[in-house]
C-alpha positions in Angstrom: 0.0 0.0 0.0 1.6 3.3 -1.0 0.3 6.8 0.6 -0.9 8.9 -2.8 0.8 12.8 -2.2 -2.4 14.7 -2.6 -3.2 17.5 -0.4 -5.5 19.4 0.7 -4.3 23.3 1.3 -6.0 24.6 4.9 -5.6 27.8 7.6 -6.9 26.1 10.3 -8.0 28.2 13.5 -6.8 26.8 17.2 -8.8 23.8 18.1 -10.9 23.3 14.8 -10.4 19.4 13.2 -9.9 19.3 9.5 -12.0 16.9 8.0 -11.6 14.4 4.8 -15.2 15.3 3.1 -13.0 18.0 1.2 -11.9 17.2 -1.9 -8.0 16.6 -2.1 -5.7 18.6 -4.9 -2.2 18.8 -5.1 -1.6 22.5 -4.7 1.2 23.9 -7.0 3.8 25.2 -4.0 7.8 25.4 -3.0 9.0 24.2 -0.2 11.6 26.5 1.4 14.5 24.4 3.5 14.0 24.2 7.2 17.4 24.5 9.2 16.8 25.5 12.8 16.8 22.0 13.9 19.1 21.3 17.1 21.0 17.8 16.7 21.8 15.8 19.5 23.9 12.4 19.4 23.2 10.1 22.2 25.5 6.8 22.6 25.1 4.2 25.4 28.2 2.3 26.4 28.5 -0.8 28.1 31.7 -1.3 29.9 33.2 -4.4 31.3 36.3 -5.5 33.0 38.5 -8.8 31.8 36.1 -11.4 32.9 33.3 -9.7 30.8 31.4 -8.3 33.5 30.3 -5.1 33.7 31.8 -2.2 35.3 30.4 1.1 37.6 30.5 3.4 38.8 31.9 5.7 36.4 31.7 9.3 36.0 31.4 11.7 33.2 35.3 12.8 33.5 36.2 9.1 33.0 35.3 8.9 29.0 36.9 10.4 25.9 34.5 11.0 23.3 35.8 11.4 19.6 33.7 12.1 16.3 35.9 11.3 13.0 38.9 12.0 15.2 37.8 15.0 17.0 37.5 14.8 20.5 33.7 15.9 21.4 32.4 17.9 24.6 30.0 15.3 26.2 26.9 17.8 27.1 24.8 14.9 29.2 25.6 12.3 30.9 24.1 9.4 32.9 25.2 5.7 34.8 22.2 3.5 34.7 22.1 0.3 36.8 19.8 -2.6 36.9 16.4 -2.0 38.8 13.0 -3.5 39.1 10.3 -1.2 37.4 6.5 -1.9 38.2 4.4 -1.6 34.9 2.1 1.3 35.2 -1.7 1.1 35.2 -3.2 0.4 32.1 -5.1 3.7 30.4 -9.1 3.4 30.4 -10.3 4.7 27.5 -13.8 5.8 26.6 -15.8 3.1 24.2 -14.6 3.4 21.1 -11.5 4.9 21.8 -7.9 3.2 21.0 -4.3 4.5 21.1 -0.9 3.4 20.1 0.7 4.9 22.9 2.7 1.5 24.8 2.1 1.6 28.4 5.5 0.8 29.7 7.0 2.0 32.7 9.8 4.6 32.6 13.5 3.6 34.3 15.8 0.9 33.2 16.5 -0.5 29.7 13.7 -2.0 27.7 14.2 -6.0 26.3 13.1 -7.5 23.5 13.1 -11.4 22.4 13.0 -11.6 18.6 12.2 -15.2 17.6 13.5 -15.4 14.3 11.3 -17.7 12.3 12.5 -16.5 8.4 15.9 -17.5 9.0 15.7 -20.6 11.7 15.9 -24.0 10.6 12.5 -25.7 12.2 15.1 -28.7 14.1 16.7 -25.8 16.1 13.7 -23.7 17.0 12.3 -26.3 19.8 15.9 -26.2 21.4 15.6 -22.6 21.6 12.5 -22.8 23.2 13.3 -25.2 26.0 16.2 -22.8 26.6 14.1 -19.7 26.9 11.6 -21.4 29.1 14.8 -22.3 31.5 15.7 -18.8 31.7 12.5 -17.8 32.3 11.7 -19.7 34.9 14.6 -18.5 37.0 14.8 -15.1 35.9 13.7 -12.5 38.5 10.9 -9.6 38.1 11.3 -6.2 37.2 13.4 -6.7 33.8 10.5 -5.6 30.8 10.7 -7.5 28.4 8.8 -8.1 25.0 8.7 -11.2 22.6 8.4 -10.2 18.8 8.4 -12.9 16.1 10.4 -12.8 12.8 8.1 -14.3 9.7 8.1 -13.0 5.9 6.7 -9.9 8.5 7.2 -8.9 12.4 5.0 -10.4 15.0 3.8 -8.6 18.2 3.5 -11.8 20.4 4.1 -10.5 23.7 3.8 -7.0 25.0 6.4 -5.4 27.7 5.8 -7.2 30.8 7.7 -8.0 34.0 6.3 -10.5 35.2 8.3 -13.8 34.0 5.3 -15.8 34.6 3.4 -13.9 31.9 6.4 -14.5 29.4 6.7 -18.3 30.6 3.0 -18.7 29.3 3.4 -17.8 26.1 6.5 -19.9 25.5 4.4 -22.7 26.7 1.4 -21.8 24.5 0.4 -23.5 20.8 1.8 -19.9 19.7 5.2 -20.5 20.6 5.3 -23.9 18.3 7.4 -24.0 15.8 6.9 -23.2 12.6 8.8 -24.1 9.3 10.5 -21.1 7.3 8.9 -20.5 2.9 12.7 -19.1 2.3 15.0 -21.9 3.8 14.5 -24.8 1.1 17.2 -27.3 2.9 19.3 -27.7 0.4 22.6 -26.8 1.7 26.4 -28.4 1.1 27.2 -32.1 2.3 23.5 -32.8 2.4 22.0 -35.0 0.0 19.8 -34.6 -3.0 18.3 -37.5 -5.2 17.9 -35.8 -8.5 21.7 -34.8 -7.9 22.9 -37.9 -6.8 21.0 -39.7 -9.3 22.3 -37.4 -12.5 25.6 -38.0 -11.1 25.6 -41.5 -11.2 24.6 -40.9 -14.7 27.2 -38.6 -15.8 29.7 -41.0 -13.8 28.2 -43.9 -16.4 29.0 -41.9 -19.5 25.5 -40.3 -20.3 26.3 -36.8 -21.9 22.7 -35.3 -21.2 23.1 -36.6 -17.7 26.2 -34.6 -17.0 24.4 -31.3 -19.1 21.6 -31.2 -16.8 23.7 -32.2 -13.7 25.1 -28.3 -14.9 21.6 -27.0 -15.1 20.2 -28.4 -11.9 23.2 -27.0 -9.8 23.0 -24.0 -11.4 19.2 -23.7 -11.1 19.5 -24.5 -6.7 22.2 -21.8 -6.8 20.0 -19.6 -8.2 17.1 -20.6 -6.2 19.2 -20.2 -3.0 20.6 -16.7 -3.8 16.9 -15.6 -4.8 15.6 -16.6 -1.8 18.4 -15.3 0.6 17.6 -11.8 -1.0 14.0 -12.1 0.3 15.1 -12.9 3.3 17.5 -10.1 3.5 14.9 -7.7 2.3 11.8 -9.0 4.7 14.6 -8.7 8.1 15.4 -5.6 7.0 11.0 -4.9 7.2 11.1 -6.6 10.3 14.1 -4.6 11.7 12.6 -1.0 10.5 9.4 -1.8 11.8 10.6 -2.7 15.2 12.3 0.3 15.1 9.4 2.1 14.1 7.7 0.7 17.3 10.1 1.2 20.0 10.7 4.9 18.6 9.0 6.9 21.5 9.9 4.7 23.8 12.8 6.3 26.3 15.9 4.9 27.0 18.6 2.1 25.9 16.4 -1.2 24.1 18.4 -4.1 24.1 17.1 -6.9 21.2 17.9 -10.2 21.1 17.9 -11.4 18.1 17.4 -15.4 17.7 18.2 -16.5 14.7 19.6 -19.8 13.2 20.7 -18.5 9.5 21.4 -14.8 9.4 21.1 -13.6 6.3 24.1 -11.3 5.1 25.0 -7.8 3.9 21.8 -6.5 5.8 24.1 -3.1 7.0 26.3 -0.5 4.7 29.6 -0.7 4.9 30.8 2.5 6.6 34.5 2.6 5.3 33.2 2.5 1.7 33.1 5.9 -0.3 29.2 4.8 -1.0 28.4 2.6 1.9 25.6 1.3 0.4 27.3 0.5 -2.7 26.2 -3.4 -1.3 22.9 -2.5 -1.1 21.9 0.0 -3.7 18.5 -1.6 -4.5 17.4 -0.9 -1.2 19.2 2.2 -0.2 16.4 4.2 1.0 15.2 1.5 3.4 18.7 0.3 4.7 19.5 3.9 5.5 16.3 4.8 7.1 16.9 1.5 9.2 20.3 2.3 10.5 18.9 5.6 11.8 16.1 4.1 12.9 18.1 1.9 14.9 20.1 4.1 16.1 17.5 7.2 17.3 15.7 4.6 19.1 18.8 3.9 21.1 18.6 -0.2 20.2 22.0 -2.3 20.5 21.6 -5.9 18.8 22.5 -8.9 20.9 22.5 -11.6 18.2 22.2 -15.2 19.2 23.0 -18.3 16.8 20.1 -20.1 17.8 21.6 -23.4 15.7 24.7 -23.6 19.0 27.3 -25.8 18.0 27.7 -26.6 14.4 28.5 -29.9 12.7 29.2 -30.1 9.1 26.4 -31.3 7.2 28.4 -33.7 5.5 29.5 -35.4 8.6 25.8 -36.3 9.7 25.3 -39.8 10.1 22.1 -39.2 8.2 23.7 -38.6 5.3 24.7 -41.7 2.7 27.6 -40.0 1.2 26.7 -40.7 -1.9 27.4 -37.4 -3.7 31.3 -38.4 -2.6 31.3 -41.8 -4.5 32.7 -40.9 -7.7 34.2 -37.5 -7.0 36.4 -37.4 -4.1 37.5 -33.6 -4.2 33.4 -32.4 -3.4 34.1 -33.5 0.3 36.1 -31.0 -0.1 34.7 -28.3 -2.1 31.2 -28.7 0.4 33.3 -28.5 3.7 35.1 -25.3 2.6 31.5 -23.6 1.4 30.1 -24.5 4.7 33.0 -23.2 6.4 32.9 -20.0 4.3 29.1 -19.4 5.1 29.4 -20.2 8.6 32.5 -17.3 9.1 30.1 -14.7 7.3 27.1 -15.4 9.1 29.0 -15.3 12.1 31.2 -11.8 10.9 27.3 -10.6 10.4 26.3 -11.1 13.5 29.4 -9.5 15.1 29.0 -6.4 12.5 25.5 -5.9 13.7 26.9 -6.3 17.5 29.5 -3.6 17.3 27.5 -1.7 15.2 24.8 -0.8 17.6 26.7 -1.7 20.8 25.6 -5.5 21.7 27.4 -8.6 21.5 27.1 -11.6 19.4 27.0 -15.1 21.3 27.8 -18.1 18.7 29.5 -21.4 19.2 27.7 -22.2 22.2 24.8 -24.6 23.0 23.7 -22.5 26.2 21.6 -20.2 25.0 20.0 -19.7 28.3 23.5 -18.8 29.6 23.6 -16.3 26.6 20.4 -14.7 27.5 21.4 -14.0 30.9 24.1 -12.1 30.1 23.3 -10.4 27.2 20.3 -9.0 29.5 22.6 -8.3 32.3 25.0 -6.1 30.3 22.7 -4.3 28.6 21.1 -3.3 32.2 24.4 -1.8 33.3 25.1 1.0 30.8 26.3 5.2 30.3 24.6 7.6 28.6 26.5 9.7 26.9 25.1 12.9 24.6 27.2 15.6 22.3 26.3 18.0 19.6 29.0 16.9 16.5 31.4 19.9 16.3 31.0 19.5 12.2 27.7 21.1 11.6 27.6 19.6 7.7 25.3 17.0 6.7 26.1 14.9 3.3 25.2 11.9 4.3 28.4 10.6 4.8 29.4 7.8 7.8 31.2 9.4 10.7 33.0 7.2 12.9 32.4 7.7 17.0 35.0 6.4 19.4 34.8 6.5 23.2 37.6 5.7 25.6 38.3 5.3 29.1 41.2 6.2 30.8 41.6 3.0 33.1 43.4 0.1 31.2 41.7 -3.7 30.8 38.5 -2.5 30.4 36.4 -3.7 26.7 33.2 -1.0 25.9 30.9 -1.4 23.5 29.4 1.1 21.8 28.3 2.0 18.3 30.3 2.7 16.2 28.9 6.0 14.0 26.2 7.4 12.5 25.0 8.5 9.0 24.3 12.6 8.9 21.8 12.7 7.3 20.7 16.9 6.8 17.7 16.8 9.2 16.4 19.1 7.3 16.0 17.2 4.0 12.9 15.4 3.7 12.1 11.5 4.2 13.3 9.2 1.6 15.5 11.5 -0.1 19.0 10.0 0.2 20.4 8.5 -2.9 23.8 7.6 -3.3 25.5 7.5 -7.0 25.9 3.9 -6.7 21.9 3.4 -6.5 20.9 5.9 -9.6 19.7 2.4 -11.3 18.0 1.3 -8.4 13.8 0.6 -8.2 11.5 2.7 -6.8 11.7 4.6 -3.6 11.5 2.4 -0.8 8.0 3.6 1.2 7.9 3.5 4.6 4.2 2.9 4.9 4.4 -0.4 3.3 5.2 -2.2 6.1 3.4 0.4 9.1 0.0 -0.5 7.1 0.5 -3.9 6.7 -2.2 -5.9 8.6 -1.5 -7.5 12.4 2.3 -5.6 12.2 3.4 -4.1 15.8 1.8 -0.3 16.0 5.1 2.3 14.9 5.2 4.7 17.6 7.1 8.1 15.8 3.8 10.0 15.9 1.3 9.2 18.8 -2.3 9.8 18.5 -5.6 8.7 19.6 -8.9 7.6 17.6 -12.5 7.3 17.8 -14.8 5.3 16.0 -18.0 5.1 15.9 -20.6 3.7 13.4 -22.0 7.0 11.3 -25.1 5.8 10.3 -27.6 2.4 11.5 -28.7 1.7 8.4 -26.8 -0.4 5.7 -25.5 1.6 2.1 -25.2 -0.3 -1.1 -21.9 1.5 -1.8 -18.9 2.5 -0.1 -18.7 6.5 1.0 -17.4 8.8 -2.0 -13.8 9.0 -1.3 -13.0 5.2 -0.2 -10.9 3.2 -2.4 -12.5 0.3 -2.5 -12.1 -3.2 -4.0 -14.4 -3.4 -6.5 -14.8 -7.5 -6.3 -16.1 -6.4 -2.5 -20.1 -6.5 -2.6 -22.3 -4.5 -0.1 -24.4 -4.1 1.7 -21.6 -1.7 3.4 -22.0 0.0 6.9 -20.3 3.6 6.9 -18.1 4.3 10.5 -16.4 7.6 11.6 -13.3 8.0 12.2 -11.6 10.6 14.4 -8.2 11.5 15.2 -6.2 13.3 17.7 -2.5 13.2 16.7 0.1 15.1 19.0 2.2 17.6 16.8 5.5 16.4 18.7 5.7 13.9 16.0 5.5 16.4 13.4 8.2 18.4 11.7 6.8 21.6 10.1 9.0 24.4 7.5 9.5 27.6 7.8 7.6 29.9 5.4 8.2 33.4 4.9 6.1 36.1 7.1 6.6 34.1 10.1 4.4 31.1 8.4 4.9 27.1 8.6 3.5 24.6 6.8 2.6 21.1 7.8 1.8 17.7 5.2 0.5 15.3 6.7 -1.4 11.9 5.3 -4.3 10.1 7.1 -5.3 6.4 6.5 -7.7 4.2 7.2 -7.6 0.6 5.8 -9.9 -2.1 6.0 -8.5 -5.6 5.7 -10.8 -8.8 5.7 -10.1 -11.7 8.1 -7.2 -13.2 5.5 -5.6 -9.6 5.9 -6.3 -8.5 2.4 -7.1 -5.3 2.0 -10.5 -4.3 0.6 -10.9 -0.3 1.2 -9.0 2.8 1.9 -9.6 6.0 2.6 -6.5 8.3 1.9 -6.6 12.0 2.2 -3.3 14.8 2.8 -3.3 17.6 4.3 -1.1 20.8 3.8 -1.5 23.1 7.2 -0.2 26.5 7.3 0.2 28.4 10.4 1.0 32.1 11.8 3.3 31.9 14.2 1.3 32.1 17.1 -1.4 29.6 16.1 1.9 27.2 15.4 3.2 27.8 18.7 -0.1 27.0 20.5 -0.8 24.0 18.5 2.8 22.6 19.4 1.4 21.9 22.7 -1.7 20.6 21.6 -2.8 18.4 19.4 -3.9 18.4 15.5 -7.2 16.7 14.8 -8.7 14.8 11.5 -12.2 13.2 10.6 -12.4 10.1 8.0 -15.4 7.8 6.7 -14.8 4.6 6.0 -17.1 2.0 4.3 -17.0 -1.6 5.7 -19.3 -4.6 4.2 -21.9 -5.4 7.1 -21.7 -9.0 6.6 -18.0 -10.4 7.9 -15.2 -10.2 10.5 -13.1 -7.1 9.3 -10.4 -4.9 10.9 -9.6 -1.2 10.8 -6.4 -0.2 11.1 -5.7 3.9 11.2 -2.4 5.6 10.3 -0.7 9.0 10.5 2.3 9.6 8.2 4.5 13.4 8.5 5.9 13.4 4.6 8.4 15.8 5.5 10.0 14.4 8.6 8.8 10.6 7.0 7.5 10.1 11.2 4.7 7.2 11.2 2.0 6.3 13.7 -0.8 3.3 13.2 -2.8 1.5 15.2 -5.6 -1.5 14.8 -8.7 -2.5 16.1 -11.0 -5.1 15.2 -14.4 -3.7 14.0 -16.3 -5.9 15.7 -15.3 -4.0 19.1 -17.0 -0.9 18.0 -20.7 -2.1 15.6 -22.4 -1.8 18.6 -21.6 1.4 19.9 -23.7 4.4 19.2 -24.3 6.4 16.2 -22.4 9.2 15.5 -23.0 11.8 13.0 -20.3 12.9 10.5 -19.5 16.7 10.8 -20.0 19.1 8.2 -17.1 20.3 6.5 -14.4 23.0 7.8 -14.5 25.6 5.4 -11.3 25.9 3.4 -9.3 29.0 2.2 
């Protein structure tokens, strides 16, 4: 689903909600460049001593900071230490009402499990269960943790909870099972394959066409395998953004674990090329937006080879050895592959690690073991905050380095940053190496997609209520819908209150500042199609005074949306900030609001 950029040209007055019953144009308008943005870098380091544990107190005074070489005055500071946070009372909101504001307690550093489902063999997920369940059920309170899942999308499985007991059931429920990956076909080095063992044979024997499509069937797995390890890279990469997206207005350090059993490779630019995303140039826009993602939401990667201790595949027992038979050098040629694989799977997980400030945990069978430390160092932690002495953004990758002056001590940290102009708008980042490259990524795709976690970058509230009791044979003028979808349809209202925090506004001349923003609602059936849409953008401007006011307030939107009245259906509402790129969304099954009361749509602001 792609947000259209069609707007609708307002001068709203305090308090008054704009509403979509006006007819959207795209206004003919330049778009001066908006520069009085303050830029802050925040890093957390971990610090441990030589037996890897961690390391405090420390003070300010203790730490060197560095940007690119140039030593950095650290403007904040803070030591954090483990302690046990009670969750906070859950919101009660009026009937009809929803939110996608997390209610998560504030103090300590926020955990997230991310069962990695894409790229884990199904044999090694069950151990990685039973290892989890351990922990749990010796861990102690007060650590908040969430559970995500990794599929061809991300998985909200368990919200932020403290309470081990409430994690524990989930791991022991039918939705913890586990679950066999469309992009890992099997087929690997040293394992064996009959249509290659058998064409082998065959060639061995003499039989030309045998040893042709021996060539052709190799060829055709390689192919097969790279294919699918580029939708694996490209559906992480979703699943990392999105997460990112979610924890964004969140405070404080996230630490992730990420449990995977095959990770995939080349999923982050390489900073010390002239174009670090020379690797990734068909994806730039997204890999980009993820690092910085990643790194505004203040999330270091723990990764954690969820396959432990590796044998070659070609020394299983299960395997014949067949393949071997007639040519004694494959052995060979499949043990070096595996090895090779193996070193860059693991160099990928240590990249990520360093990269955001984790560590990696591979070679070891006691995973349990890995999660307790990877939670305990990330509880123990500095904050550290400067404003970059080089006030030019191109884009380009500049390298942070923090030291201590106490010898023996390892710190982790990441390791830079892309400067990005905050001033430029979303999505505007190209690279010369990625001038041939598709489309734009859009960052919508994946907020909108059906059942995804709720992206947090713009918070807001929404009411919905039905509009009308009676049933329409057509969807309300404006709504996209699917023309295959038969009525009868019932019309609902939707209202939203979005907080302006979220927002970036320009500068205009005369003291003026303009706002574009997008609102969405989407209907999806129970198979999470989508059948209807209503899209409409907005382009606010603001004196000064009005903009100052509404800063502290909040900006408000109506929609109509048709759903068929026949069905199990779900709404879920969006507000995307074009300029800053900023996404909020939330979802709610339609069923919890039919049977509320009617509401009447409001007329129409008047526009100027």
């Amino acid at each position: 689903m792609r947000f259209a950029r069609m707007y609708c040209g307002f001068n709203i007055l305090s308090g008054l909600l704009l509403t979509a019953s006006l007819p959207a144009q795209q206004p003919a308008y330049s778009v001066p460049t908006f520069r009085t943005q303050s830029n802050l870098v925040v890093v957390d380091v971990v610090v441990t001593d030589g037996h890897n544990r961690p390391v405090d107190p420390l003070a300010a005074g203790d730490f060197t900071l560095l940007e690119d070489g140039k030593q950095q005055t650290i403007k904040a500071f803070e030591a954090h230490l483990p302690q046990t946070v009670a969750a906070p009372p859950t919101p009660k909101l009026a009937p009809g009402t929803f939110t996608n504001r997390l209610a998560v307690a504030d103090g300590g550093p926020l955990n997230v499990i991310l069962l990695d489902k894409l790229n884990t063999p199904t044999k090694d997920q069950p151990t990685l269960n039973d290892q989890l369940v351990q922990y749990l059920k010796e861990a102690r309170p007060g650590q908040r943790v969430a559970i995500f899942g990794l599929g061809t999308r991300l998985y909200l499985l368990q919200g932020f909870t403290s309470d081990p007991k409430q994690l524990l059931s989930f791991l022991q429920s039918k939705k913890a099972l586990p679950s066999t990956s469309p992009l890992l076909d099997g087929v690997e080095e040293g394992t064996d394959n009959l249509a290659v063992d058998t064409l082998e044979d065959e060639a061995y024997a003499g039989n030309l066409n045998a040893a042709d499509m021996l060539e052709h069937l190799r060829q055709f797995i390689a192919d097969q395998q790279a294919f699918q390890q580029q939708l694996r890279v490209r559906y992480t990469l979703d699943g990392f953004n999105a997460l990112a997206r979610y924890l964004a207005n969140l405070p404080g350090r996230k630490n992730l674990l990420w449990f995977s059993g095959s990770f995939p490779l080349s999923i982050l630019p390489d900073g010390d090329l002239k174009y670090p995303f020379a690797n990734v140039s068909d994806a730039e826009d997204e890999f980009r937006q993820t690092v910085d993602l990643l790194t505004r939401s203040q999330v270091a990667v723990y990764p954690v080879d969820a396959r432990g201790l590796q044998v070659a595949p070609m020394m299983n027992a299960a395997n014949s050895g067949r393949s071997y038979a007639h040519h004694a050098t494959t052995y060979s040629r499949d043990l070096n592959k595996f090895s090779s694989r193996l070193a860059a799977e693991q160099s990928t997980m240590r990249q990520m690690a360093e990269a955001t400030g984790g560590e990696a945990f591979v070679n070891t069978n006691g995973l349990k073991e890995a999660t307790e430390k990877a939670l305990e160092l990330g509880a123990h932690y500095y904050t550290l905050a400067y404003a970059p002495t080089n006030a030019h953004w191109h884009g380009e990758f500049r390298h942070i380095k923090v030291a201590l002056d106490r010898p023996g001590l390892t710190l982790a940290y990441r390791r830079g940053y892309y400067a990005d102009d905050p001033a430029a708008e979303a999505g505007q980042h190209h690279s010369a190496a990625a001038k041939d490259a598709p489309a734009a990524y859009d960052p919508v795709r994946t907020a909108m997609m059906h059942g995804a976690p709720n992206p947090t970058e713009i918070l807001f509230d929404a009411e919905v209520h039905p509009a009308s009791e009676a049933v329409e044979p057509q969807p309300v003028a404006g709504n996209r819908a699917d023309p295959k979808i038969k009525g009868p349809f019932r019309r609902y209202l939707v209202t939203i209150h979005a907080e302006m925090s979220g927002l970036r506004c320009t500068d205009l001349p005369q003291n003026q500042h303009q706002c574009r923003i997008e609102f969405a609602t989407n209907v999806y059936d129970a198979d999470g199609a989508q059948i209807n849409q209503q899209l409409n953008g907005v382009q606010v401007t603001l004196p000064e005074a009005k903009y100052l006011a509404l800063l502290r307030s909040r900006i408000g939107y109506h929609q109509q949306i048709s759903v068929p009245a026949k069905g199990t259906y779900f709404l879920r509402i969006a507000v995307h900030d074009t300029t800053s790129g900023h996404i909020g969304a939330l979802e709610l099954p339609v069923a919890a609001v039919a049977k509320l009361p009617v509401v009447s749509a409001p007329m129409a602001s008047p526009a100027h």
